[in-house]
C-alpha positions as CSV (number, residue, x, y, z in Angstrom):
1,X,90.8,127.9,83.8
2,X,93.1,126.2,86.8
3,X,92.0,125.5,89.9
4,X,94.4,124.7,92.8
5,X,93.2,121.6,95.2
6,X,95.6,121.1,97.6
7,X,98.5,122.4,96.4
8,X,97.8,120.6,92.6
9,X,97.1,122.8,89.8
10,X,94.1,121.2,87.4
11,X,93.6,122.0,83.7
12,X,90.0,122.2,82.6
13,X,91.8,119.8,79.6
14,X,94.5,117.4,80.6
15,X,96.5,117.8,77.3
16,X,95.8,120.2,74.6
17,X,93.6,123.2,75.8
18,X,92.0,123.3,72.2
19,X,90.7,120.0,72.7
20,X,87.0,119.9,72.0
21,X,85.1,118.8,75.2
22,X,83.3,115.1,74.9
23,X,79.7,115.2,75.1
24,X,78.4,114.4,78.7
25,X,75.5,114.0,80.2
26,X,74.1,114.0,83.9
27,X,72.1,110.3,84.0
28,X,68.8,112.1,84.4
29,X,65.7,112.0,82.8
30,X,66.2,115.1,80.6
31,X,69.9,114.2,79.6
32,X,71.4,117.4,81.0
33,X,74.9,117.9,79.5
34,X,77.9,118.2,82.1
35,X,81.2,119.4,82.0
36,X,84.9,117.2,82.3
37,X,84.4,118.0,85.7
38,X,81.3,117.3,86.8
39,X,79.4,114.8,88.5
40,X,76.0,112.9,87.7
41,X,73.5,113.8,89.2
42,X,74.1,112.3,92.5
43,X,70.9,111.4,95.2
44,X,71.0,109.9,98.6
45,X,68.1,108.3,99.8
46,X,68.0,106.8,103.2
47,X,65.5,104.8,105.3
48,X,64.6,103.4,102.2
49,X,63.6,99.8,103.3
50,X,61.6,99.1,107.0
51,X,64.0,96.6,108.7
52,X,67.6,97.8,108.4
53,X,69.3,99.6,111.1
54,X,70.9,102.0,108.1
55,X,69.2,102.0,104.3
56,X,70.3,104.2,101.7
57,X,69.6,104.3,97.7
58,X,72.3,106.0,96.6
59,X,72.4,107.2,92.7
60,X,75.3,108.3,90.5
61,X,73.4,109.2,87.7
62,X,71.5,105.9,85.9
63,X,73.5,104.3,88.2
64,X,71.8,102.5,91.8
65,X,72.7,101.1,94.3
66,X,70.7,100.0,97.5
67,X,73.0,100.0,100.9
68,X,71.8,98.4,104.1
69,X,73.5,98.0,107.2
70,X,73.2,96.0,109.7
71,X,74.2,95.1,113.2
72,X,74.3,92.1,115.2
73,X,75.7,91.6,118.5
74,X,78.5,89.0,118.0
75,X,81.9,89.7,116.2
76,X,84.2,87.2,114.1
77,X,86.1,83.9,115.8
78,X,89.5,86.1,115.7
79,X,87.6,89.4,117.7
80,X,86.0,87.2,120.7
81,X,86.9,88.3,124.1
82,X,88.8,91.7,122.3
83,X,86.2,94.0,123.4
84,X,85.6,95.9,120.0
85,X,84.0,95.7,116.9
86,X,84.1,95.0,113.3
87,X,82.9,96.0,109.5
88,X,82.4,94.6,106.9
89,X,80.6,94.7,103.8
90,X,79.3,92.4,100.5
91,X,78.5,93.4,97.2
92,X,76.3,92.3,94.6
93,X,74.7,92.7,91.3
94,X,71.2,91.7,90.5
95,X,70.8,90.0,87.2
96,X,69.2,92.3,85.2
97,X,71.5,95.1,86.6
98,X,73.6,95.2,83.3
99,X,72.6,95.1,79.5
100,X,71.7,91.5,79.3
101,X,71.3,89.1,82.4
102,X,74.4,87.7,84.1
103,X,73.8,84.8,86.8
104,X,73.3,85.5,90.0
105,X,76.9,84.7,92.0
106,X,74.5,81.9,94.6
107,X,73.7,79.9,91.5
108,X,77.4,79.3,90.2
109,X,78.1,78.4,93.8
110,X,81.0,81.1,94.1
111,X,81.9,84.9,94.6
112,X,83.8,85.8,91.4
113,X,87.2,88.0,91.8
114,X,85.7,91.4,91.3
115,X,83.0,91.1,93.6
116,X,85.3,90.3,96.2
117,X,87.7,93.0,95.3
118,X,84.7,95.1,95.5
119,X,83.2,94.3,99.0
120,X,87.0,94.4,100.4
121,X,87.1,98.0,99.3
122,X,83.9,99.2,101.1
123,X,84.9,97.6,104.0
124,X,88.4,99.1,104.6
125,X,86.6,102.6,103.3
126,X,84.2,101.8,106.4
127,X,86.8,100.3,109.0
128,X,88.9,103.3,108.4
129,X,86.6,105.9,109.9
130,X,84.3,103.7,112.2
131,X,85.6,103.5,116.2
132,X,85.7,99.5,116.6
133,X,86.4,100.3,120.1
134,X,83.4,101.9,120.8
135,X,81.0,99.3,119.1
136,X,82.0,96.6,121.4
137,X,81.8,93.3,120.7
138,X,79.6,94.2,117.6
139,X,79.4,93.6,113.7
140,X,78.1,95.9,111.6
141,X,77.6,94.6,107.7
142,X,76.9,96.4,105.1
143,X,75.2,94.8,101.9
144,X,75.1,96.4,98.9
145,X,72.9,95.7,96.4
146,X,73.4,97.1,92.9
147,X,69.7,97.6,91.0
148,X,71.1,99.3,88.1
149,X,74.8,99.6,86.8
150,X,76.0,102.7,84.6
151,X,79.3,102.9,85.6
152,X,80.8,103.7,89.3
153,X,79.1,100.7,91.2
154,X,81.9,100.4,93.4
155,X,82.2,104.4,94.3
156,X,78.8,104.7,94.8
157,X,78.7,101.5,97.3
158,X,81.1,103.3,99.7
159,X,79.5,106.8,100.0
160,X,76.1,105.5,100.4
161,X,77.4,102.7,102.9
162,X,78.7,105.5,104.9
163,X,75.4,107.1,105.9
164,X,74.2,103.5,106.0
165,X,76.6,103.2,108.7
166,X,75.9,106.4,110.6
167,X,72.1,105.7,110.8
168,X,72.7,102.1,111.7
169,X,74.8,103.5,114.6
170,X,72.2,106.4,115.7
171,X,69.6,103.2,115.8
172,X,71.5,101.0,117.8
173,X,71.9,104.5,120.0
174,X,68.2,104.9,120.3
175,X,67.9,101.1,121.8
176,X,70.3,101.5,124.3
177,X,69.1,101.8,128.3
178,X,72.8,103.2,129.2
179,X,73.1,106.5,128.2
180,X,77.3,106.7,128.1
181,X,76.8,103.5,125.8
182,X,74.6,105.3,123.4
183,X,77.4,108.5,123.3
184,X,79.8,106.3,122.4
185,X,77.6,104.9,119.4
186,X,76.1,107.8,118.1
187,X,79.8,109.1,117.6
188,X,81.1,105.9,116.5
189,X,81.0,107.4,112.8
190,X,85.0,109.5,113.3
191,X,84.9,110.6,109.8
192,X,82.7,110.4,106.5
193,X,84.4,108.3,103.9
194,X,83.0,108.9,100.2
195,X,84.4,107.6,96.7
196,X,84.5,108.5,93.0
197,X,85.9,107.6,89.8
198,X,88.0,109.4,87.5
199,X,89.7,108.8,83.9
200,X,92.0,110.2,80.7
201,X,89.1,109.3,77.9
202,X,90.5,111.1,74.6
203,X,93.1,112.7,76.2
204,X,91.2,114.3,78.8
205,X,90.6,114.5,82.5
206,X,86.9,113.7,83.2
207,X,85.3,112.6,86.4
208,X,82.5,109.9,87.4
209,X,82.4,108.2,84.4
210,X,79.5,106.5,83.4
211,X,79.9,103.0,81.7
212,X,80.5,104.4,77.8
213,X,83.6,106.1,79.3
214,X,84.7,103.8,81.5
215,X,84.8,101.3,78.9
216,X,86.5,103.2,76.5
217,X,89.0,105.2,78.8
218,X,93.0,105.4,78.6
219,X,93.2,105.5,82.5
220,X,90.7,104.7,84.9
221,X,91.3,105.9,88.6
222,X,88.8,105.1,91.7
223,X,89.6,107.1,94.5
224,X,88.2,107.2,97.9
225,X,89.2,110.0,100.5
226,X,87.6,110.9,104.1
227,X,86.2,114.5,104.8
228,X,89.4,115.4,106.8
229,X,90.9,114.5,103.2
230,X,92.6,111.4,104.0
231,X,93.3,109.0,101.5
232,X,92.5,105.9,102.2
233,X,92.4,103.8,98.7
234,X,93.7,105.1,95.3
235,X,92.8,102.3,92.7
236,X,94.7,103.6,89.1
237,X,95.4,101.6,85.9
238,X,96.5,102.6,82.6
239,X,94.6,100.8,80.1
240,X,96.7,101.3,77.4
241,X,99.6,104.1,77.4
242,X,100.7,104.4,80.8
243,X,100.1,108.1,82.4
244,X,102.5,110.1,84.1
245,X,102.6,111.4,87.7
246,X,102.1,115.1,86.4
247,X,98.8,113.1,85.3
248,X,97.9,111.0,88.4
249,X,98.0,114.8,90.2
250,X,95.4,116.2,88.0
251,X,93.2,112.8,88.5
252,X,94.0,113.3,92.1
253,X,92.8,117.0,91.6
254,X,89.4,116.1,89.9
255,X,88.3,113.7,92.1
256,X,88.7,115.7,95.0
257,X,86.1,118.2,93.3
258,X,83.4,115.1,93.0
259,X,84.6,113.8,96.5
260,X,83.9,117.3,98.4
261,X,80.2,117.1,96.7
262,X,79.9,113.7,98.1
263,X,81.1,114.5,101.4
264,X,78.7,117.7,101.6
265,X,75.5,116.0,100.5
266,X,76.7,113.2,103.4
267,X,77.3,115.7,106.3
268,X,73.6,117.5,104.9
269,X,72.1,114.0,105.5
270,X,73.9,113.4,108.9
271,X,73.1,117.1,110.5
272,X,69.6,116.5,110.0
273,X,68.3,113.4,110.9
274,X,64.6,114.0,109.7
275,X,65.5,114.5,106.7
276,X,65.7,111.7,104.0
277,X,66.7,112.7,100.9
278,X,69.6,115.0,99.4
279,X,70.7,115.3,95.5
280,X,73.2,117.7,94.1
């Protein structure tokens, strides 16, 4: 079987076609298998808290993360008197998130080097399809809160603060006495912006790995890429042999089958507003 994704050609195996396919599962309650090239079973859930302009649980698989954005009418020092906007976004995991209990970040009385990493990425994901200009002098930020970690915290942050972001915006709309203003925010949102991971585990191409593969992967790739199909971060490290650009292409390749899911359940989400949960 070969699909062709923009102009790449992608094997349903990576290497040897004779390889036997790893045993995969969905994340859900009944363990469904899945295929090298398919998802978890993803879920988007917004308005999930009361006070948040924009709240979303988003799921990949066992994995969850909670997403709320909010906005707040001042900007940073270096944006005062600019007239636009900014993003930005922090990342978390609770305690208990992970196998055994790690201590919460507040208590060691710093933000440790992946977290950082982390809550960089999700805000350039969001600052690259937001309108700055059209927020005014306004900061939207984006916490995100992971409750359980499987694998893919980081991918799952972005797409869920994206409709985070857009529901925020359509909020702030609904408060606004000037109708040109509210326009301009309810279209803020120029693109959708979504994430996902993808490795070489045993030789072959698989994507959204869970934590098990991820752990144990040759090449571990997170990739985040707009609707319109821009790229906007490409994250790719060999773990132990390095992989060749014939490889990176059919990463490239898989990911944009996951990312196209992601951007569909989004737009489903955004179309109707009334609407507050989507899973595929």
């Amino acid at each position: 079987m070969v699909q062709v994704l923009y102009g790449l050609q992608l094997k349903e195996n990576r290497l040897d076609q004779s390889t036997k396919p790893l045993a995969r599962t969905a994340g859900d309650e009944a363990n469904t298998a899945r295929s090298a090239q398919q998802m978890r079973r993803v879920s988007l859930h917004r308005r999930y808290t009361c006070h948040a302009e924009g709240s979303v649980l988003v799921s990949f698989g066992r994995t969850k993360v909670l997403c709320c954005a909010s906005i707040e009418d001042r900007v940073p020092g270096f944006l005062k008197g600019r007239g636009h906007g900014w993003v930005t976004a922090e990342y978390g995991m609770l305690p208990r998130s992970t196998h055994t209990r790690s201590d919460r970040e507040a208590a060691k009385g710093k933000q440790g080097g992946r977290t950082m990493e982390i809550q960089r990425l999700i805000g350039r994901c969001l600052r690259a399809v937001v309108d700055l200009q059209a927020l005014g002098e306004r900061t939207i930020t984006v916490d995100c809160d992971v409750l359980q970690a499987d694998g893919g915290t980081r991918t799952a942050s972005v797409t869920g603060a994206c409709l985070a972001v857009f529901d925020a915006l359509q909020t702030m709309a609904s408060r606004q006495t000037d109708e040109q203003q509210a326009s301009r925010l309810r279209a803020a949102l120029r693109d959708r912006v979504a994430a996902v991971s993808v490795g070489l585990v045993q030789g072959q191409g698989l994507l959204d790995l869970d934590y098990n593969e991820d752990s144990s992967c040759d090449t571990d790739l997170n990739l985040a890429m707009t609707a319109s199909g821009g790229l906007i971060e490409i994250q790719g490290t060999a773990e132990g042999a390095a992989f060749s650009r014939a490889e990176l292409d059919q990463m490239l390749a898989l990911g944009e089958i996951g990312l196209r899911q992601l951007h569909d359940l989004q737009q489903q989400l955004m179309t109707h507003p009334d609407q507050l949960q989507a899973a595929v």
